[in-house]
N, C-alpha and C positions, 0 to 999 in steps of 0.2 A: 124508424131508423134503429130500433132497439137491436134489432139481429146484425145488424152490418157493424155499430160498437162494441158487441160481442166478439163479431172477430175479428174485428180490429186490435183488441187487447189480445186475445190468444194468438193474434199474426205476429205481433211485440214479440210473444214471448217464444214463438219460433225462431226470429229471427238473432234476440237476444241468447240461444243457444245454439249460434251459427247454421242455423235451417236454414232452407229456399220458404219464398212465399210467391205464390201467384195472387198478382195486385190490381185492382182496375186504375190507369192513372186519367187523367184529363183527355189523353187523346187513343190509346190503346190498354190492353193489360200488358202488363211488365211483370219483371222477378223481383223480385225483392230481399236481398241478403244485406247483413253489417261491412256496410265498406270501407269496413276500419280494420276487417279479419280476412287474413289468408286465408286460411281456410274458407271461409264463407265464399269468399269471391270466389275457388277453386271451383266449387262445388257448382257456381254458377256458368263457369266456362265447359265444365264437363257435361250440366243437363244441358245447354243449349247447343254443344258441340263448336263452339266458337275457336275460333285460331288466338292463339293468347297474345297474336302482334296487335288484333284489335284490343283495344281497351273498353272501359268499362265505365259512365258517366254515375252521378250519381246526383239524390235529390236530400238536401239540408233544407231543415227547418225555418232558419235563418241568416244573416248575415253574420252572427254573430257566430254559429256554428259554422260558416264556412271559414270565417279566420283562423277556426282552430285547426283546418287542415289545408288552407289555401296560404301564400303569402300575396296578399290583396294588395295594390297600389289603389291611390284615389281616385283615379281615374276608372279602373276595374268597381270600385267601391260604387261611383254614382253610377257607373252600368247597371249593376244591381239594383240600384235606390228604384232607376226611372224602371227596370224591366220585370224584374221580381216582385211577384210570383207572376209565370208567365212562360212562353214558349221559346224559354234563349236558354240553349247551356252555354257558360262561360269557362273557357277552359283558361287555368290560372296554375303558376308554380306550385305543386304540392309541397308541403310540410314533411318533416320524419316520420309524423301520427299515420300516414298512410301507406297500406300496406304498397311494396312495389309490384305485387301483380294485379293491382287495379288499374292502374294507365300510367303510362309518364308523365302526366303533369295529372292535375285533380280537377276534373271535368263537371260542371255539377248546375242544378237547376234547384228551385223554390219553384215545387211546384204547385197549381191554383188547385188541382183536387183533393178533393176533404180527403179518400183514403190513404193517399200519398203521403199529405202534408202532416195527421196524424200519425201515421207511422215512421215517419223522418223525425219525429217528436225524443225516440230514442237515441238518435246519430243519425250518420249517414247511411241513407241505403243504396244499391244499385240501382240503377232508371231504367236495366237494357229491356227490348220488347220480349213477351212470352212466344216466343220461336225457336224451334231451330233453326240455328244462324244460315242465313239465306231464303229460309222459307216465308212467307207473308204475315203481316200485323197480322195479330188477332185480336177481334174486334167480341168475341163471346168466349167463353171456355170451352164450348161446342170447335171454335177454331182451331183448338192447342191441340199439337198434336200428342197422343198416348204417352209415347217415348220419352215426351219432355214431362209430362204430368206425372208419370212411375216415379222419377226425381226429386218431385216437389213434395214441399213436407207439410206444405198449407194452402190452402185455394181459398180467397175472398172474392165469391160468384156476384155481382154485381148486374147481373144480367149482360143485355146486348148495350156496348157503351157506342154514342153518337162518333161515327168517325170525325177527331179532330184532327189538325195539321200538325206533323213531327214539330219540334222546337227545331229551332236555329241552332247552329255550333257553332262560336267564334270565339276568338283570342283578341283581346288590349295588349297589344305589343307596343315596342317603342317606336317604332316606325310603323305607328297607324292598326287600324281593324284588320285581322283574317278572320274570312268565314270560310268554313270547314263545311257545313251543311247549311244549303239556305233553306228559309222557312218564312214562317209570318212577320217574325222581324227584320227589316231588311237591312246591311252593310249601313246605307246612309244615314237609317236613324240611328245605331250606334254611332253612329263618326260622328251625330249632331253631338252629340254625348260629352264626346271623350273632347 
C-alpha cells in the first residue's frame, strides 16, 4: 500500500493549495477540494460543469469536525453516532466557517474508505462523483471523461473500484426525517434514531 500513501500525502497537499483531486471513495471516484475555500469549491463546479443551484456535499473526518462547520442538535449527533462512517449524508445548518458556494446548509458524510477518510484528515473535502454533471459514475479513471481530467490537478488511480450504493441524503428536522436521496439507509431506520 506504500504507493497509494504516497499519494495520499501529495493529494493533501494539492488540496491544501486549493487544487482538484480525483479520489477513489467507497462507492465511486469523486473530486476532492477544501470545502472550507471558495475558490476550491469554484474550481470544482467549473471542471464538472455543474449548475451552482446544485450543491456540493462533503466528507469530514469526524464528528468532532463536523461541529466545527455544522450546527448539530442531539438528535442529528446520535444519527451520526449509529450511522457513521457509512452510506448517509446528513444535511445540517451550516456554520459562518463555510464557504456560501458550497450548499445552503452543510451536507456531509464520514466516509468508510481508507482514501477518503485520510484525506478528510485535513478538513473538509468535497464528496461530489468524478463526472461531468449528468454524465455516469465512474467506476475506473478509464471512465472520466478528458475534459474533466485537463482540470484536475491530482489523480489517485486506485484501479477499477467495486460498484457500491450512492449514500443516503437526509435532514433531522423538527418535524421528523427528510430524505432527499434514498439509499441503503432507509427513512425508518433514521426515525428509529431520532
Amino acid at each position: 500500500m506504500g504507493d497509494i500513501e504516497k499519494q495520499i500525502e501529495e493529494a493533501k497537499e494539492v488540496i491544501e493549495e486549493d487544487g482538484i483531486v480525483v479520489f477513489p471513495t467507497e462507492t465511486a471516484y469523486g473530486i476532492a477540494a477544501d470545502a472550507t475555500s471558495r475558490v476550491a469549491v469554484e474550481k470544482v463546479y467549473e471542471a464538472k460543469k455543474r449548475p451552482r443551484s446544485k450543491g456540493l456535499t462533503a466528507i469530514v473526518d469526524s464528528m468532532e469536525t463536523a461541529e466545527r462547520y455544522a450546527e448539530l442538535s442531539d438528535r442529528e449527533r446520535k444519527v451520526i453516532e449509529e450511522f457513521m462512517p457509512g452510506p448517509l449524508t446528513l444535511v445540517a445548518e451550516k456554520k459562518n466557517s463555510v464557504p456560501d458556494n458550497l450548499n445552503e446548509d452543510f451536507a456531509f458524510r464520514i466516509s468508510s474508505g481508507e482514501v477518503a477518510d485520510k484525506l478528510s484528515e485535513i478538513g473538509p473535502i468535497t464528496a461530489t462523483s468524478a463526472n461531468i454533471s449528468g454524465n455516469d459514475t465512474s467506476y475506473s479513471i478509464d471512465d472520466i471523461s478528458n475534459k474533466l481530467l485537463e482540470k484536475v490537478d491530482y489523480v489517485i488511480d486506485a484501479g477499477t473500484l467495486n460498484k457500491g450504493p450512492t449514500s443516503a441524503i437526509a435532514a433531522v428536522r423538527e418535524d421528523g426525517v427528510k430524505v432527499f436521496r434514498e439509499g441503503p439507509i432507509k427513512k425508518k431506520e433514521i426515525e428509529k434514531i431520532v
